[in-house]
C-alpha positions as YAML, in Angstrom:
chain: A
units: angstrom
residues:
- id: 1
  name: UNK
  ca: [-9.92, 21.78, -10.06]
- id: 2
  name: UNK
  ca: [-11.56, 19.47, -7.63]
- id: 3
  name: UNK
  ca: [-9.98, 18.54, -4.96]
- id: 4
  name: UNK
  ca: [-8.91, 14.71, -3.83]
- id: 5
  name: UNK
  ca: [-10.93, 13.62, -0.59]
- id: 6
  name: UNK
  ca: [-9.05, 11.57, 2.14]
- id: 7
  name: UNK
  ca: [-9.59, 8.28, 0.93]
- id: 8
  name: UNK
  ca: [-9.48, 9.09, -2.34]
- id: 9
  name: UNK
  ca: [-5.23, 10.59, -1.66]
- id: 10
  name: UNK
  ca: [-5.20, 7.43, 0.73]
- id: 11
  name: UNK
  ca: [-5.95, 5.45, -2.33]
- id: 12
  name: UNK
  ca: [-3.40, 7.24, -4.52]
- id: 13
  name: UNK
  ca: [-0.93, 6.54, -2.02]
- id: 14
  name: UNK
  ca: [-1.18, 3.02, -2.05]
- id: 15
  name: UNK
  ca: [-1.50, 2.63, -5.56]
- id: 16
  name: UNK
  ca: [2.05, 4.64, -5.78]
- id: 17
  name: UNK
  ca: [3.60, 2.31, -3.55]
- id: 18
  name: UNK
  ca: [1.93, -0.93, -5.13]
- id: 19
  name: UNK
  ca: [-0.23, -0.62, -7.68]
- id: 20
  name: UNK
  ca: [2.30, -0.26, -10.55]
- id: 21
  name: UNK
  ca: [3.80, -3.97, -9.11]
- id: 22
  name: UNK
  ca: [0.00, -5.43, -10.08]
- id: 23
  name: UNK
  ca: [-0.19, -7.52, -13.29]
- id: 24
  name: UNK
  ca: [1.94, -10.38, -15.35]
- id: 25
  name: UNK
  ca: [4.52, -7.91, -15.96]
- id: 26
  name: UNK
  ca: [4.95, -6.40, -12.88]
- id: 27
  name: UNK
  ca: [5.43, -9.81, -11.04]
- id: 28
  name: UNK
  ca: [8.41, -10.53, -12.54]
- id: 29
  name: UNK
  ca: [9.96, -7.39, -11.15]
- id: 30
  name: UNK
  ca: [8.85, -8.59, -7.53]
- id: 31
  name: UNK
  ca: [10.33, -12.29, -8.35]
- id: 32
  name: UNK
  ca: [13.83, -10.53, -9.29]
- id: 33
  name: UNK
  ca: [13.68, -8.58, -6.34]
- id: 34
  name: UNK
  ca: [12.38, -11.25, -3.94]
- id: 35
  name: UNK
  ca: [15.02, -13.84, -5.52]
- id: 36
  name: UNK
  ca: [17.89, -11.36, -5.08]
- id: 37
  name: UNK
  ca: [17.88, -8.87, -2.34]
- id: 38
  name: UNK
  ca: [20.87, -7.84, -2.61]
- id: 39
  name: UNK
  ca: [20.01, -6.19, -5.77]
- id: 40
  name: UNK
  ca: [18.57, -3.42, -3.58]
- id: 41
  name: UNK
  ca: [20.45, -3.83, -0.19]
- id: 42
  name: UNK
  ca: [18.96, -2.18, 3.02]
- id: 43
  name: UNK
  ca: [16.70, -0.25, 1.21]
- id: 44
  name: UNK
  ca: [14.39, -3.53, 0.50]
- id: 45
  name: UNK
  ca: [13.76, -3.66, 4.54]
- id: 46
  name: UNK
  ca: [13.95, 0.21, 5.18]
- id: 47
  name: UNK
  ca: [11.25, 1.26, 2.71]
- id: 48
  name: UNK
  ca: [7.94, -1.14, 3.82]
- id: 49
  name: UNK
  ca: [9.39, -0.05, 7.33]
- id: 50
  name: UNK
  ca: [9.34, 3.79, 5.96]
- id: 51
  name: UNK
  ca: [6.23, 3.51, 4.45]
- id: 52
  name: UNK
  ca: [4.83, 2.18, 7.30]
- id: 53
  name: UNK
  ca: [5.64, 4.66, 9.53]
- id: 54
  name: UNK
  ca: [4.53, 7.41, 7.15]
- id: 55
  name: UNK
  ca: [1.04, 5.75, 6.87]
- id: 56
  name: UNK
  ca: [0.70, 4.93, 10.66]
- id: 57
  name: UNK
  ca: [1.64, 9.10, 11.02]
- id: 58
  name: UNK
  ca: [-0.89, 10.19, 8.42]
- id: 59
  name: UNK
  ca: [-3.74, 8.44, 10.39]
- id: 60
  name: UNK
  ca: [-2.73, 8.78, 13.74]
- id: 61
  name: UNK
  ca: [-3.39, 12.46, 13.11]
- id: 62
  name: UNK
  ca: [-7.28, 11.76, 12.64]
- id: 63
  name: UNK
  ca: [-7.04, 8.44, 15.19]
- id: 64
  name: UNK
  ca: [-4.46, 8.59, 17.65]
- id: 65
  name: UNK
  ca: [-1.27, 6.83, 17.88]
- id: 66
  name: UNK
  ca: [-2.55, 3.37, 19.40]
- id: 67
  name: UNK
  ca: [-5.49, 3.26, 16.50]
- id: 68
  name: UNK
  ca: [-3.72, 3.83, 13.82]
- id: 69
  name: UNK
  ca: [-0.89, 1.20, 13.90]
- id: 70
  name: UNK
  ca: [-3.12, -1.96, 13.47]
- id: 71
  name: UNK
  ca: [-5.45, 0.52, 11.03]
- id: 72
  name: UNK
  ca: [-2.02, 0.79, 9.00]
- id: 73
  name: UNK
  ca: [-0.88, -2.27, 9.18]
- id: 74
  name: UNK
  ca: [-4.03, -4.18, 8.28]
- id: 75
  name: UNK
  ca: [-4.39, -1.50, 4.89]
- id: 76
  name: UNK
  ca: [-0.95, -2.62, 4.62]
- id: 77
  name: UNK
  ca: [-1.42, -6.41, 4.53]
- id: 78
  name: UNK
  ca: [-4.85, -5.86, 1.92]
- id: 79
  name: UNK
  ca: [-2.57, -3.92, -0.58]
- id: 80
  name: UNK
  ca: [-0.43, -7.01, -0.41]
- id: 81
  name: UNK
  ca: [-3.14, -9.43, -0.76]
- id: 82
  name: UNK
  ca: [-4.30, -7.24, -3.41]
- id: 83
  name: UNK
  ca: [-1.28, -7.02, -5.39]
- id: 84
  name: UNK
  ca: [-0.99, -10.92, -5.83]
- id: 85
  name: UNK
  ca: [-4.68, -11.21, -6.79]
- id: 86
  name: UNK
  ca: [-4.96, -8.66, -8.89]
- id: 87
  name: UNK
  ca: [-4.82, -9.20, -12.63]
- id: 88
  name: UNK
  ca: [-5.19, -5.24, -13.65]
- id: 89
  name: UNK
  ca: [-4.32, -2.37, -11.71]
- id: 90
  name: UNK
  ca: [-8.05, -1.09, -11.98]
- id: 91
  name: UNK
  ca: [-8.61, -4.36, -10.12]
- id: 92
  name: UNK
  ca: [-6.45, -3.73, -7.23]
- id: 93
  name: UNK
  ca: [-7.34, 0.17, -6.70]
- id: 94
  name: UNK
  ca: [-11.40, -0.71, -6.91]
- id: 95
  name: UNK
  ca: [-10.55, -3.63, -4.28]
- id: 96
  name: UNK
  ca: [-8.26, -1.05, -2.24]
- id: 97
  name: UNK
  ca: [-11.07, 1.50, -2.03]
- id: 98
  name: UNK
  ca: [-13.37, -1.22, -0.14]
- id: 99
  name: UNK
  ca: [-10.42, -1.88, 2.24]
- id: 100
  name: UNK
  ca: [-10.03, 1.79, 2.75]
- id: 101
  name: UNK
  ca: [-13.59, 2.57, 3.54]
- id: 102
  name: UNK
  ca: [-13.70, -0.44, 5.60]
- id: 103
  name: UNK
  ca: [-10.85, 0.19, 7.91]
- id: 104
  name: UNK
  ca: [-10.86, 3.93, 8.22]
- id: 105
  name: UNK
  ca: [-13.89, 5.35, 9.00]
...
């Protein structure tokens, strides 16, 4: 078995977090939860936060600290972008592998 590269589990990671919201379908979840947040309490805030952290961690070990929080938070911001463009989620994890090859080099 072959295994992932970097960007390739970077990818995956993103497409874990987001890439099953992408589509008709999935944007009526995100309206329900957008619309009523207290469907899902604290855990609506502490998750992007979470997330965050674990993606600034995973790249400040290549990076350093002070490079990898605007690296994370820019990949971040794309998957957004992404996911409200995106009409497939082939479309979203093709444009997520340009951001990722972009901003982490």
């Amino acid at each position: 078995m072959r295994s992932r590269s970097v960007p390739e589990r970077r990818v995956e990671v993103f497409d874990r977090w987001a890439g099953r919201y992408v589509g008709p379908l999935a944007r009526d979840v995100v309206v329900v939860v957008e619309d009523n947040p207290d469907l899902l309490g604290e855990i609506a805030e502490s998750a992007p936060r979470r997330f965050e952290g674990l993606i600034t961690a995973a790249l400040a070990a290549e990076s350093g600290q002070e490079a990898a929080v605007p690296v994370a938070q820019t990949l971040i911001s794309a998957s957004i972008g992404l996911k409200h463009q995106a009409a497939s989620r082939e479309f979203y994890l093709e444009r997520l592998k340009v951001a990722v090859d972009l901003l982490v080099r």
